[in-house]
N, C-alpha and C positions, 0 to 999 in steps of 0.2 A: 071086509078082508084087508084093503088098505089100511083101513086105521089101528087093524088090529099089527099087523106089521111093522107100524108108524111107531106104535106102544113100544113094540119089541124092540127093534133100534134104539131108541131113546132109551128105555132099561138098561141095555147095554153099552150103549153110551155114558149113562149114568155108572154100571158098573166098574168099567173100565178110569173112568175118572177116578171115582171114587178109591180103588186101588193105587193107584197112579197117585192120587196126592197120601196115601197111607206110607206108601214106600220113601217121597221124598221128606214127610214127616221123620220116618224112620231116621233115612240116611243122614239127616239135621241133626237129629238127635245122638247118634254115633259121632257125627264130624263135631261137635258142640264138647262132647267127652272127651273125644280124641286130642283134642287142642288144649282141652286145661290140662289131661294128664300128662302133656309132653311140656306145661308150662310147671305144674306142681312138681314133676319125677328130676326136673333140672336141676335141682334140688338138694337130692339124696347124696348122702354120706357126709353131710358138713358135720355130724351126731353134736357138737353144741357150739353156741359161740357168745360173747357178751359184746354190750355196745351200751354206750354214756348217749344219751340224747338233750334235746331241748323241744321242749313243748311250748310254745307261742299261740296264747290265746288273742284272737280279736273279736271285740263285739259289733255291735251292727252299726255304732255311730264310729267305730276305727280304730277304738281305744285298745291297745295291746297290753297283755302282762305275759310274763315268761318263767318256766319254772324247768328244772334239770332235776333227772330222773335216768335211772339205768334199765336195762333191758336184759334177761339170761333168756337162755332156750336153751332148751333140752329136745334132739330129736327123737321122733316116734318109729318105735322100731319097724312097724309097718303102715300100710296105708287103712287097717282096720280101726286103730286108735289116732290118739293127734298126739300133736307134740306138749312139752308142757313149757311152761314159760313163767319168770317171774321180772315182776316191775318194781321199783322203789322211787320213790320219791326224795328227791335229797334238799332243794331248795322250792320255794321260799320256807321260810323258818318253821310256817306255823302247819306246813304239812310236811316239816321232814319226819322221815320214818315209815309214809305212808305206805302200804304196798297189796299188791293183785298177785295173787297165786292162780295161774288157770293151768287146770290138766281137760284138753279139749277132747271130747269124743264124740263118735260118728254119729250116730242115730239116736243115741241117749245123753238126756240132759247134760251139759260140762259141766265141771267141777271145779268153782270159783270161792276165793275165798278174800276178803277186802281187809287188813289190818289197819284199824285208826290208833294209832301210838296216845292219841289225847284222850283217849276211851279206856286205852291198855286194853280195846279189845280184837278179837276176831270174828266177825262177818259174813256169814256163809249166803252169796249172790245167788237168790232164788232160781227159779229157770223162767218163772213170768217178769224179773225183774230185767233181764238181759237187754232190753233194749233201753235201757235210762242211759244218760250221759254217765260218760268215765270222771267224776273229778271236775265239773264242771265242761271239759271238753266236749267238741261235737263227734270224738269218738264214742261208740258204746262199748258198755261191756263182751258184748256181740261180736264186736269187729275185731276182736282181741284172740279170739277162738275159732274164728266162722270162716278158715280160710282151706279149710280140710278138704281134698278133693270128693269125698263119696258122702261129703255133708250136703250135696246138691245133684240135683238132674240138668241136663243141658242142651242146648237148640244152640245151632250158628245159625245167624242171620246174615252175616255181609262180609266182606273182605273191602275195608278202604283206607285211604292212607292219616296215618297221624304222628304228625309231624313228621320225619324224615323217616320213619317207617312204614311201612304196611302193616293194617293189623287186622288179627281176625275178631271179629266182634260175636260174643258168646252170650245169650244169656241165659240165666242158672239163677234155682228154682231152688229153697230151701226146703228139703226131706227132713229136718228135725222140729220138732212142738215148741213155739212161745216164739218162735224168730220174731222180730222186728219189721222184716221187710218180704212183700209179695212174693218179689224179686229183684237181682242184682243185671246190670249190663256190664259187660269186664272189657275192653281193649286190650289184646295179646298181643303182640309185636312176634310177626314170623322171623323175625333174623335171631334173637337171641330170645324168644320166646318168654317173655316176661311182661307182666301186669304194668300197663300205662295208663290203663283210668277206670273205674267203676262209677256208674251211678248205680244209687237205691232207689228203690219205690217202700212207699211208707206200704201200713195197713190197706187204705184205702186205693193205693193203686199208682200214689202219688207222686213225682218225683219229690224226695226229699234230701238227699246229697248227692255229693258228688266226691270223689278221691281222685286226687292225681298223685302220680306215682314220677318220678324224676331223679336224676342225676348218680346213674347207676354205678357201680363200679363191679368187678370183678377181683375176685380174691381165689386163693389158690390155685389159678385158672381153669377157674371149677365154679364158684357160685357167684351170682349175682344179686347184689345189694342195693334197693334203692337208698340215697341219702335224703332226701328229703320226701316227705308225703302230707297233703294238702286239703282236708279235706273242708270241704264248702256248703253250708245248710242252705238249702233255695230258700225255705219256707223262715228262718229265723234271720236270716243274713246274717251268719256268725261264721267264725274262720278258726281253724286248728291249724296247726302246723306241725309239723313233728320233723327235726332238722338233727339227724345220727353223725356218729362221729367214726370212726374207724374202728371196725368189729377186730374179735379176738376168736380165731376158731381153736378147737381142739384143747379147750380149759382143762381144767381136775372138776368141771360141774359133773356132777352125778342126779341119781334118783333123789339120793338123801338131800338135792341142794333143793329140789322143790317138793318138801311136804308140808303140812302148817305149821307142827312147829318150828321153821328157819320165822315165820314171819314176826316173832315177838323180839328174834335178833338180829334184824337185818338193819337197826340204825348205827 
């Protein structure tokens, strides 16, 4: 009779756990959402802007080269599809012209498109190719598109400080087929709610980079712009850098400025 008692307690001791950590699961998983969607929604109404950059490769013994390339976005009129975006290449010589058409979407494959001017051709980026390098960078084609909020599930883990902020530490689980990485770890800064560091994990589970995100600015006293972002291969010891120059909101860019034919005249 005792033992049989013994049993019962402990079942329900078991059970009650068992709920108990179901629920703070739960509640992780809400407060993980809750924190990118207030970092992604900060966002809304820029509808487009351009910006000149410099791409800064390093290899693993420190050797640097440097190439300038421009950047358009077009925003997505809701949070069901993504925004679209076009890249160019303008320097060095032998990839001017180069350019990356993405129209990114949620659950379903994005829609990339690579023009090489020395081919006069266009290049339609698989959806198992997505995780190769951008152009040699330790960006991928991935990172280009993969920043969509309901392109991912999410768990908070911690709140601690990084650098002179606080941040909430999230990490987010990619919902779409062929990603590159298991998963991503984000640093969210609660003051002004914005992205200061990601690592990846490879396939296997791995760290494999890391983004740092820095020297933000504010435009229309409305969106926030990182100027520089950093990102770092553990496994290759290689270095990207990507150093933007003063954005342009509220262009004449339209639909018509990102579909594939602009990419045969964008030199």
């Amino acid at each position: 009779m005792r033992l049989s008692k013994l049993n019962k307690q402990v079942s329900l001791g078991l059970l009650v756990f068992g709920l108990v950590s179901v629920s703070i699961a739960d509640e992780n998983e809400s407060r993980g959402f809750d924190i990118a969607a207030r970092s992604d929604r900060s966002d809304i109404g820029f509808k487009n802007s351009k910006v000149e950059m410099k791409m800064i490769l390093q290899n693993s013994a420190g050797k640097s080269s440097t190439r300038s390339l421009s950047l358009k976005t077009l925003e997505k009129p809701n949070e069901q599809v993504g925004d679209k975006s076009l890249i160019v290449f303008e320097t060095p010589a032998d990839i001017n012209g180069t350019a990356l058409l993405s129209h990114a979407k949620i659950l379903d494959a994005d829609n990339q498109w690579l023009y090489l001017p020395a081919l006069k051709r266009v290049k339609r980026i698989s959806s198992a190719n997505k995780s190769g390098p951008f152009v040699g960078s330790e960006f991928s084609f991935e990172d280009f598109t993969a920043l969509e909020l309901n392109k991912f599930t999410y768990k908070f883990l911690r709140s601690e400080k990084c650098g002179e902020f606080t941040c909430d530490v999230v990490e987010r689980y990619p919902t779409y087929d062929h990603s590159g990485y298991t998963k991503q770890v984000s640093w969210v800064d609660n003051t002004h709610f914005q992205v200061r560091k990601v690592n990846f994990y490879d396939r296997r589970g791995d760290l494999l980079k890391t983004l740092s995100l820095s020297e933000y600015r504010k435009y229309n006293d409305s969106y926030w712009r990182a100027h520089k972002l950093s990102m770092i291969n553990h496994q290759t010891k290689k270095k990207t850098d990507l150093l933007y120059s003063d954005y342009e909101f509220g262009t004449e860019l339209s639909d018509r400025s990102f579909t594939k034919a602009v990419l045969k005249r964008v030199r």
